[in-house]
DRENLO-795071 format. One record per residue (C-alpha): residue number from 1; x, z, y. Coordinates in nm, 3 decimals. Layout:
<node n="NUM" east="X" up="Z" north="Y"/>
...
END
This chain:
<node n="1" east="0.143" up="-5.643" north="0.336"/>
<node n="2" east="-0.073" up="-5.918" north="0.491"/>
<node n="3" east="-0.404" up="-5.726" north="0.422"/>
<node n="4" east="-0.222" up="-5.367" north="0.567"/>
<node n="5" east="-0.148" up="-5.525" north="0.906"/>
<node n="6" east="-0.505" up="-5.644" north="0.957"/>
<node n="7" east="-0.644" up="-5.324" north="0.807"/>
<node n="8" east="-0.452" up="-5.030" north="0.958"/>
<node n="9" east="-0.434" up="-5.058" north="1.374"/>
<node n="10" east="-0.200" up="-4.765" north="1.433"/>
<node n="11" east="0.013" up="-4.573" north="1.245"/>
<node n="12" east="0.106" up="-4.224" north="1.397"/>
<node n="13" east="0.338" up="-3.940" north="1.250"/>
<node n="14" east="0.260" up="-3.546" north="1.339"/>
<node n="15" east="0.636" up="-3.349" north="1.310"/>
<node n="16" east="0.453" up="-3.030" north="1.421"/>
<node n="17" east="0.411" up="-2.797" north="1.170"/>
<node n="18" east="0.117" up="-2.613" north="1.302"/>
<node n="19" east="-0.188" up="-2.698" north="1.046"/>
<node n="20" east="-0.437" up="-2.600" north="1.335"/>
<node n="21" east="-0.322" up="-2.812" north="1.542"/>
<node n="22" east="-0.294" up="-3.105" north="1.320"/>
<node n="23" east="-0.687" up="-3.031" north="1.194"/>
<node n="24" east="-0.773" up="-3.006" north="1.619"/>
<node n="25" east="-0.541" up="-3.350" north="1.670"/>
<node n="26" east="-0.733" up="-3.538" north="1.381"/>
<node n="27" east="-1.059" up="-3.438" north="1.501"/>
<node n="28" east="-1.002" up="-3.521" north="1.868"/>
<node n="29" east="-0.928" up="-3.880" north="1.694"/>
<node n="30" east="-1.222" up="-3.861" north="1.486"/>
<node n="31" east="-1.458" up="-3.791" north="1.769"/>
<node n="32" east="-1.287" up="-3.993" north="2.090"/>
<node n="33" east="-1.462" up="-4.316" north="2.146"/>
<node n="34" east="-1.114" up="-4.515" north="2.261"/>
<node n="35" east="-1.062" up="-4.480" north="1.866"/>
<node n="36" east="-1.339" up="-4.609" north="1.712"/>
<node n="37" east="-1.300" up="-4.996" north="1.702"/>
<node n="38" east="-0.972" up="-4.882" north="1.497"/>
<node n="39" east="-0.853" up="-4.730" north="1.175"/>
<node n="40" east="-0.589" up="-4.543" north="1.261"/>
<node n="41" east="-0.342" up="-4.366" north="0.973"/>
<node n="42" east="-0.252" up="-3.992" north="1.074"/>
<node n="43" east="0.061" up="-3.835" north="0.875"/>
<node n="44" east="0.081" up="-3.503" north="0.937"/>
<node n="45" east="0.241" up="-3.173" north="0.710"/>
<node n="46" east="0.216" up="-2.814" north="0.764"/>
<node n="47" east="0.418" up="-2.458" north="0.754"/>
<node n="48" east="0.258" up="-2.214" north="0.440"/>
<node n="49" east="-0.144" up="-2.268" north="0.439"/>
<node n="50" east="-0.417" up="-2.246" north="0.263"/>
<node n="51" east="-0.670" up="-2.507" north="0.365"/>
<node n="52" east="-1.045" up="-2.474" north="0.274"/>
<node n="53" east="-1.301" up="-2.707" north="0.270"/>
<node n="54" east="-1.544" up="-2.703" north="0.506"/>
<node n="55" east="-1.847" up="-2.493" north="0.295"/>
<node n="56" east="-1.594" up="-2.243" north="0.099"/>
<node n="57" east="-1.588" up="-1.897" north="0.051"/>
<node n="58" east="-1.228" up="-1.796" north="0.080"/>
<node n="59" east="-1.305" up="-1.446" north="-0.083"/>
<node n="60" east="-1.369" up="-1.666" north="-0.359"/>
<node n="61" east="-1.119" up="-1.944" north="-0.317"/>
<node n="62" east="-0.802" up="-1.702" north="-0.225"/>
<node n="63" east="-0.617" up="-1.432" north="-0.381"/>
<node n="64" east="-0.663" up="-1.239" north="-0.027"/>
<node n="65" east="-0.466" up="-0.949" north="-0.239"/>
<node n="66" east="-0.145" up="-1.079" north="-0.274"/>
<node n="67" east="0.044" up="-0.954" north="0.045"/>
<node n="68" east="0.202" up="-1.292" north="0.086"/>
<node n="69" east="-0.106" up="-1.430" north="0.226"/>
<node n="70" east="-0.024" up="-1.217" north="0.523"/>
<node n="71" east="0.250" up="-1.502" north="0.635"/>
<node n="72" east="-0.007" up="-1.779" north="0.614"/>
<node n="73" east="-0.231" up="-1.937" north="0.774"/>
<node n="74" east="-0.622" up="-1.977" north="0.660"/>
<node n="75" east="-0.769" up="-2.248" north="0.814"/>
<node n="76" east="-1.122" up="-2.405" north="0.743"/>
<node n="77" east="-1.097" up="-2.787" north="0.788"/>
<node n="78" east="-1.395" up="-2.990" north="0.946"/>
<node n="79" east="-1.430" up="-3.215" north="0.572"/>
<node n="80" east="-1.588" up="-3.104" north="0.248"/>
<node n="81" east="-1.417" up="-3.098" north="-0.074"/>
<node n="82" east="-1.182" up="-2.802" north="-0.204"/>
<node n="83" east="-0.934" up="-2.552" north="-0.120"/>
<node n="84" east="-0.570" up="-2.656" north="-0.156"/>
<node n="85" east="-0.258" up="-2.494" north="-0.073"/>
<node n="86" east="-0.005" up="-2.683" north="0.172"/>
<node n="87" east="0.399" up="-2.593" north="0.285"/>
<node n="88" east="0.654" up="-2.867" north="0.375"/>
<node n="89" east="0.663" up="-3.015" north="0.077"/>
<node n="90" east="0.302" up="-3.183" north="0.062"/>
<node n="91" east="0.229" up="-3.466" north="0.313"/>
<node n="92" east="-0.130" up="-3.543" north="0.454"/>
<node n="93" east="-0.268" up="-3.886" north="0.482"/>
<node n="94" east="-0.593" up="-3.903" north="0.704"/>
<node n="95" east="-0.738" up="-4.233" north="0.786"/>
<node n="96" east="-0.983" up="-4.242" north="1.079"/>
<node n="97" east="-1.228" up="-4.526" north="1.201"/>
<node n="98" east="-1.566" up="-4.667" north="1.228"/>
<node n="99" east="-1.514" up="-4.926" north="0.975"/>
<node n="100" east="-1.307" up="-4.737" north="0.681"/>
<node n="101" east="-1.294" up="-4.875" north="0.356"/>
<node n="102" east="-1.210" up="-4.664" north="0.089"/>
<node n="103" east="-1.090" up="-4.821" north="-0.183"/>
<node n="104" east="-0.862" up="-4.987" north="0.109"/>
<node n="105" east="-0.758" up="-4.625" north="0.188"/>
<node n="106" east="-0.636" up="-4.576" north="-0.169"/>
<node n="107" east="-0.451" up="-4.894" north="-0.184"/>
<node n="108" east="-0.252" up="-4.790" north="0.102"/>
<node n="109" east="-0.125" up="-4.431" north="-0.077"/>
<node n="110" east="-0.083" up="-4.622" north="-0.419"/>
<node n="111" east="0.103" up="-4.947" north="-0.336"/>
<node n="112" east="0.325" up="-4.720" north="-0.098"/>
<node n="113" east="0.407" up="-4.510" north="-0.396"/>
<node n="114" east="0.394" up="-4.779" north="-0.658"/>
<node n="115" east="0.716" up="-4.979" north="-0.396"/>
<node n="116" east="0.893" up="-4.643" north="-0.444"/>
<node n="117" east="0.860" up="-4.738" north="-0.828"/>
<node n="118" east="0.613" up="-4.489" north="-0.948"/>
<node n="119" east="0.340" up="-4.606" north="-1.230"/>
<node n="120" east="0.016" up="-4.404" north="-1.064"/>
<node n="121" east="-0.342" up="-4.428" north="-1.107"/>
<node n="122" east="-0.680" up="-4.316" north="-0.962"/>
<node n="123" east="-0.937" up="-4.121" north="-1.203"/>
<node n="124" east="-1.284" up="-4.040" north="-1.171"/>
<node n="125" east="-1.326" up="-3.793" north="-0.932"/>
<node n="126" east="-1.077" up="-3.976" north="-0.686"/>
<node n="127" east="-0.745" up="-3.808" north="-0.758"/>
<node n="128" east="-0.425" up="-4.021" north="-0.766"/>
<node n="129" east="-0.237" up="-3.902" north="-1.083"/>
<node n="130" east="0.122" up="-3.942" north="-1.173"/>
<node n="131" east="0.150" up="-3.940" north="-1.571"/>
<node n="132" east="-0.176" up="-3.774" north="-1.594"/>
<node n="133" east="-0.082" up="-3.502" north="-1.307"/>
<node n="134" east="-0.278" up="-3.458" north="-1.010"/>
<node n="135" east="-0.038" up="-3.536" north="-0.701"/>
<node n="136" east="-0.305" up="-3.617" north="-0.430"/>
<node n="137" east="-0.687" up="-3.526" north="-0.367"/>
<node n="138" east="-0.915" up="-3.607" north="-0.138"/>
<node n="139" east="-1.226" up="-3.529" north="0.101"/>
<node n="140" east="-1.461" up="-3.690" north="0.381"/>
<node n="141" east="-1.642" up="-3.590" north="0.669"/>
<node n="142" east="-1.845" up="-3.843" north="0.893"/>
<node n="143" east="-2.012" up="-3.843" north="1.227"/>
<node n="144" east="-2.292" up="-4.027" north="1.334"/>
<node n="145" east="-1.962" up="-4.267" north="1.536"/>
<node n="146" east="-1.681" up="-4.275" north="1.302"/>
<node n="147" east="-1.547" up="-4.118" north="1.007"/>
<node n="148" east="-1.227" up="-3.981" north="0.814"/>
<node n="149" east="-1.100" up="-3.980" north="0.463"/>
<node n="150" east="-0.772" up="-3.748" north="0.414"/>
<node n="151" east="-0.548" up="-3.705" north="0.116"/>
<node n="152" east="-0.310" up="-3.434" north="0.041"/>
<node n="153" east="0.031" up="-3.584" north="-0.165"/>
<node n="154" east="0.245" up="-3.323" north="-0.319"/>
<node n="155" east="0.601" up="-3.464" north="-0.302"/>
<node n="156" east="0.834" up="-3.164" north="-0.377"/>
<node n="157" east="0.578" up="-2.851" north="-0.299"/>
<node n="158" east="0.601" up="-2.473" north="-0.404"/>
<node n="159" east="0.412" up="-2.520" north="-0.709"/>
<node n="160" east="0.408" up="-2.117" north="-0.819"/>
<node n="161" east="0.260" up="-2.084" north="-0.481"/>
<node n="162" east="-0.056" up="-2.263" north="-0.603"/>
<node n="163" east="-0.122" up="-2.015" north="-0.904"/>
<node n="164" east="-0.031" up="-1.693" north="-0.683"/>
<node n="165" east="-0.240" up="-1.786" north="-0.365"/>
<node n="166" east="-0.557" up="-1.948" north="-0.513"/>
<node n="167" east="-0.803" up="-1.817" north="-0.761"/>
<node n="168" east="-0.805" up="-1.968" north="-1.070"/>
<node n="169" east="-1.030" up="-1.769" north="-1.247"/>
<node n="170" east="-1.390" up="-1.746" north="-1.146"/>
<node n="171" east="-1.500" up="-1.461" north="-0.959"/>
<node n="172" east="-1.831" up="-1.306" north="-0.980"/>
<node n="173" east="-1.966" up="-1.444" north="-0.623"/>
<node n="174" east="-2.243" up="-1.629" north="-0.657"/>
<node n="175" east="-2.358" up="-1.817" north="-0.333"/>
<node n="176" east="-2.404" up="-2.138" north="-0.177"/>
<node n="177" east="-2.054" up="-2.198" north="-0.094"/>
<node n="178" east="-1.857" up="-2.536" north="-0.276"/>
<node n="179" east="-1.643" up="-2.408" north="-0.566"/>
<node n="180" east="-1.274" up="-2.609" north="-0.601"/>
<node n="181" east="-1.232" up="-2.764" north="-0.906"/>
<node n="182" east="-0.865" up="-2.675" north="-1.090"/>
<node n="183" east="-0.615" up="-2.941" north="-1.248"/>
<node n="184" east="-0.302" up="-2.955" north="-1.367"/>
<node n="185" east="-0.072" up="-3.079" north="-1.086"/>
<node n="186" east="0.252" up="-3.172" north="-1.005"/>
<node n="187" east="0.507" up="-3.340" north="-0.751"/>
<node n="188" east="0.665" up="-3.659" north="-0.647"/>
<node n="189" east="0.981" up="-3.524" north="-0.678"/>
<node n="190" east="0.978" up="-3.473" north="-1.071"/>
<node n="191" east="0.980" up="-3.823" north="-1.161"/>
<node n="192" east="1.153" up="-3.929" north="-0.827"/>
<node n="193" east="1.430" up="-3.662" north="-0.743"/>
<node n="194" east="1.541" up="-3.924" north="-0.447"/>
<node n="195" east="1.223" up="-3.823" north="-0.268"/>
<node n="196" east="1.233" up="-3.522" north="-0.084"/>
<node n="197" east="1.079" up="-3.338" north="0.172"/>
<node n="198" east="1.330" up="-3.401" north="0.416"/>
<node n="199" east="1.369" up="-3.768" north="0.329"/>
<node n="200" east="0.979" up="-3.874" north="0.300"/>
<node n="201" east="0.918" up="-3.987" north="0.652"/>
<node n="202" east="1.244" up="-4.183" north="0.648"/>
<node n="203" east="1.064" up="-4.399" north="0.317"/>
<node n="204" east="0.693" up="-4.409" north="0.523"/>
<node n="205" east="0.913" up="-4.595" north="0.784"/>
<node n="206" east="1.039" up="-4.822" north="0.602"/>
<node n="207" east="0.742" up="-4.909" north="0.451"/>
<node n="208" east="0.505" up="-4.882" north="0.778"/>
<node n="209" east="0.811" up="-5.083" north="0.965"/>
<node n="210" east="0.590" up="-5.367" north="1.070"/>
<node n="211" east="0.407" up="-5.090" north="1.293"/>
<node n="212" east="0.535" up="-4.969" north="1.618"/>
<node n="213" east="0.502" up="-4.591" north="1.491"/>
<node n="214" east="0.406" up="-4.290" north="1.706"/>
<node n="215" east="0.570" up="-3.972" north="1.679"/>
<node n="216" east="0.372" up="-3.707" north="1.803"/>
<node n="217" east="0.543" up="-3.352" north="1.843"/>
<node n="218" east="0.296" up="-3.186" north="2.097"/>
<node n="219" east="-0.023" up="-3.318" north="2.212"/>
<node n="220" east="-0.155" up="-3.094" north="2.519"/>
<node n="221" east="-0.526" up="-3.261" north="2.623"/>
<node n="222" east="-0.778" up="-3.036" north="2.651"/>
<node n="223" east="-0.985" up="-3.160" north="2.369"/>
<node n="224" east="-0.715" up="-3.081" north="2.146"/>
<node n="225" east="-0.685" up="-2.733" north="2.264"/>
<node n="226" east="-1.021" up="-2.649" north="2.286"/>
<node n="227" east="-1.081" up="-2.801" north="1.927"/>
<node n="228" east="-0.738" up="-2.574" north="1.784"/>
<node n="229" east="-0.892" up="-2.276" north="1.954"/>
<node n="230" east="-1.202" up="-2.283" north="1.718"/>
<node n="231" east="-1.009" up="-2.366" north="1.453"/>
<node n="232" east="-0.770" up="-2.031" north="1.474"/>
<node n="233" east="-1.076" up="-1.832" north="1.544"/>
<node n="234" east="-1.251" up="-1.567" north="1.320"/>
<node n="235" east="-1.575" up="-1.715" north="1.361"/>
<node n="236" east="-1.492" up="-2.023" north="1.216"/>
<node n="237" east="-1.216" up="-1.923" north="0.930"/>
<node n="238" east="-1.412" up="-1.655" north="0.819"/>
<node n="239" east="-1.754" up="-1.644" north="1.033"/>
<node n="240" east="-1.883" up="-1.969" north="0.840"/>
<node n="241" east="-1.864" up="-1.853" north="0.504"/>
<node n="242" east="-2.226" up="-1.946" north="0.309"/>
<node n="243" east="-2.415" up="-1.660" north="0.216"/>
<node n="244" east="-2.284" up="-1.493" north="-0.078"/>
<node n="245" east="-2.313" up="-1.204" north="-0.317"/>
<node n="246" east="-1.994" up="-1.001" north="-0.428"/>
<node n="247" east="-1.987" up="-0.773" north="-0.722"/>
<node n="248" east="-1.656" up="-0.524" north="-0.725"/>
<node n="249" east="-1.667" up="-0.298" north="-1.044"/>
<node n="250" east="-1.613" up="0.077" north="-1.051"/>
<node n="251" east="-1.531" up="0.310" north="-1.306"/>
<node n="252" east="-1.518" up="0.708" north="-1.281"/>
<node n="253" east="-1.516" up="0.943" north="-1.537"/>
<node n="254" east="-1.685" up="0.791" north="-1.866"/>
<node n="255" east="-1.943" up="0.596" north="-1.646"/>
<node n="256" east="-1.947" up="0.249" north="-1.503"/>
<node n="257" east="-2.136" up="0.047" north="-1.215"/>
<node n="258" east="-2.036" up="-0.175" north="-0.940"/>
<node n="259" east="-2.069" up="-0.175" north="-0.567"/>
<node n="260" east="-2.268" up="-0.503" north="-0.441"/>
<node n="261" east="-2.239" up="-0.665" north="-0.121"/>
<node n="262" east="-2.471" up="-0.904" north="0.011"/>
<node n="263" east="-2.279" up="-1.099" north="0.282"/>
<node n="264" east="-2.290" up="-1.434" north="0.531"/>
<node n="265" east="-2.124" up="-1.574" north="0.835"/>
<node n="266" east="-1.831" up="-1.312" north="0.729"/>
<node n="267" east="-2.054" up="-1.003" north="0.742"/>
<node n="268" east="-2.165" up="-0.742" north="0.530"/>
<node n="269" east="-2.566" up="-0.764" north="0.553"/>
<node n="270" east="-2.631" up="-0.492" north="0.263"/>
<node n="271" east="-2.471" up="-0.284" north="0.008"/>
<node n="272" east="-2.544" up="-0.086" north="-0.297"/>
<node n="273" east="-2.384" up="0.093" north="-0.606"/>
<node n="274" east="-2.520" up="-0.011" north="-0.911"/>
<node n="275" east="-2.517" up="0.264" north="-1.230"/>
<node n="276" east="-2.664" up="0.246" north="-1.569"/>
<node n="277" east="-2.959" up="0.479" north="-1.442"/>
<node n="278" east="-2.989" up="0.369" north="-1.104"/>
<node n="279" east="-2.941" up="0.173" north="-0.743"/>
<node n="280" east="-2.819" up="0.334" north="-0.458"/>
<node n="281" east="-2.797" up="0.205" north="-0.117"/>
<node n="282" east="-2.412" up="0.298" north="0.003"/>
<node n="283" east="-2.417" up="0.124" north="0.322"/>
<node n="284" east="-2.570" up="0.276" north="0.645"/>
<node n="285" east="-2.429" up="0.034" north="0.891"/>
<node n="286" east="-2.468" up="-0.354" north="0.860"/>
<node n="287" east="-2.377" up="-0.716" north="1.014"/>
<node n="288" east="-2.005" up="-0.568" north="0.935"/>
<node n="289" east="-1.762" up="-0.813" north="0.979"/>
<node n="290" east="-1.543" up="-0.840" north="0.634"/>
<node n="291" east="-1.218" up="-0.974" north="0.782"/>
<node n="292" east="-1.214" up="-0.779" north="1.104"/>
<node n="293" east="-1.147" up="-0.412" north="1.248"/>
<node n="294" east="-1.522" up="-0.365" north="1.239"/>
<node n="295" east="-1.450" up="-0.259" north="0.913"/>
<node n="296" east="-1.321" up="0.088" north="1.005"/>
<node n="297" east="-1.720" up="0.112" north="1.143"/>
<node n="298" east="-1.802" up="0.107" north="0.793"/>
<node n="299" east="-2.016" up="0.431" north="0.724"/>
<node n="300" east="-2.083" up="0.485" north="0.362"/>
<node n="301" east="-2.328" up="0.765" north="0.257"/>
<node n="302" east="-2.488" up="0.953" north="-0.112"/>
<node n="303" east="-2.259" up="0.957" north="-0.414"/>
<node n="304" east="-1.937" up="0.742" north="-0.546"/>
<node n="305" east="-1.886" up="0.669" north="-0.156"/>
<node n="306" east="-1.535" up="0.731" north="-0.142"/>
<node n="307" east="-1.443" up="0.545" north="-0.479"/>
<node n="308" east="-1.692" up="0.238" north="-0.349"/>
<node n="309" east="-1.502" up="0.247" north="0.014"/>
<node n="310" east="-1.099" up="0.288" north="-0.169"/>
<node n="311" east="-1.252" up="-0.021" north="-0.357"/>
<node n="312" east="-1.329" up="-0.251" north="-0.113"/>
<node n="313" east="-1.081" up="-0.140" north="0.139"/>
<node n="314" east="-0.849" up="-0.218" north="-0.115"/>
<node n="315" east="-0.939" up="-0.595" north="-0.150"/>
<node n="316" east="-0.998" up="-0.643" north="0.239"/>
<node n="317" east="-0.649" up="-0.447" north="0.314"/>
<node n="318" east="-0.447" up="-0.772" north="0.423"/>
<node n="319" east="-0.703" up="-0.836" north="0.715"/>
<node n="320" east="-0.800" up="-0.533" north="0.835"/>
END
């Protein structure tokens, strides 16, 4: 524990639930200059979310059809990497500093969970696996000042939520926006069934009990309220999607086509309905925002209109 002490400089627990506020907190760390002669260790969890990374396309990433997304929140995090889904169950690490050191970062999540007895490893592409399961991932983002590296740890999550709230299966959306990467996962819990969600702060203290710990329940600066608001807005969630093409197929009578959008920044630039004999443009009004109430503005002219609007009102239902 020698090497901890003179690595970590403070150790702080979040018991707020609210993943915006958590993202604005960590970022207000990540970019305050009092902090960046430290490495401090943030350990935060969240209510039902579904957390992309910072260049995703969450028509891609998230089953927006299942009506249970309605009772979560989408939130677009400040790092790269992939979309994950988070509830009470899964426990965020984030280190932040000037003078991080990676592989120290790991040894901190792995020798924690290796004192509660578990045999875990590190693979290739940086996930910490529990008999060949995936029970923590990763991402980065750096400023020009300081940096962060956070890890998710799934101790005794919703697993079914995973498969029902995130697309597994490609979609056809090509774009310039990161794609996750699936594995197999699983939880703490199923080799450990000591370790719960309501018992897992209770072991970081222990383990963390050289460190005078701070437990933050509300933090009301400005920074971190300005920094929330843009995280809960549309123009970040959903206005900083890369530019992307989406292809929703139709069928009436014995004929086939598709309607194609052409959208960025969470608008609808151009559309079309594609047949076997032809193109035609469907969409007289554009810059349309996809996850808004602009969408009732949506004026669609010539032939197959009303199937092409039933279609992809139908997929954009939940937001609009």
């Amino acid at each position: 524990m020698r090497w901890l002490k003179s690595y970590l400089s403070n150790v702080i627990f979040s018991h707020n639930d609210d993943p915006y506020f958590n993202l604005a907190y960590e970022n207000k760390i990540l970019r305050d200059s009092q902090f960046w002669n430290k490495t401090i260790l943030f350990v935060w969890r969240s209510r039902p979310a579904i957390i992309m990374g910072r260049f995703q396309n969450p028509w891609l990433e998230i089953n927006l059809e299942n009506p249970d997304i309605r009772n979560l929140c989408i939130v677009r995090r400040q790092s790269g990497g992939g979309c994950v889904y988070h509830d009470l169950g899964n426990f965020n690490f984030s280190f932040i500093g000037a003078n991080l050191d990676t592989n120290k970062n790991f040894q901190v999540i792995t020798d924690f969970l290796k004192n509660l007895g578990l045999n875990v490893e590190v693979n290739k592409r940086n996930d910490i696996l529990l008999k060949s399961k995936k029970i923590s991932g990763s991402a980065f983002k750096n400023t020009k000042d300081s940096s962060l590296h956070h890890y998710t740890l799934l101790v005794d999550t919703d697993l079914s939520s995973i498969s029902q709230l995130l697309h597994h299966q490609r979609l056809d959306m090509p774009g310039k926006a990161i794609e996750s990467q699936t594995s197999i996962v699983g939880n703490v819990q199923s080799e450990l069934a000591s370790v719960t969600r309501f018992n897992f702060f209770e072991h970081l203290e222990k383990y963390f009990h050289e460190y005078s710990i701070q437990e933050l329940r509300s933090y009301c600066d400005d920074k971190t309220l300005a920094y929330q608001r843009e995280l809960e807005s549309w123009n970040w969630v959903f206005g900083e999607t890369p530019k992307f093409t989406w292809k929703i197929p139709l069928a009436w009578q014995d004929q086939e086509g598709e309607l194609v959008l052409h959208s960025h920044k969470g608008k609808i630039l151009e559309g079309f309905v594609v047949t076997q004999e032809n193109k035609i443009n469907i969409i007289e009004l554009s810059s349309i925002n996809m996850a808004s109430e602009d969408l009732s503005k949506l004026r669609f002219s010539g032939p197959l209109k009303q199937l092409a609007l039933n279609s992809l009102l139908k997929k954009l239902k939940f937001l609009s």
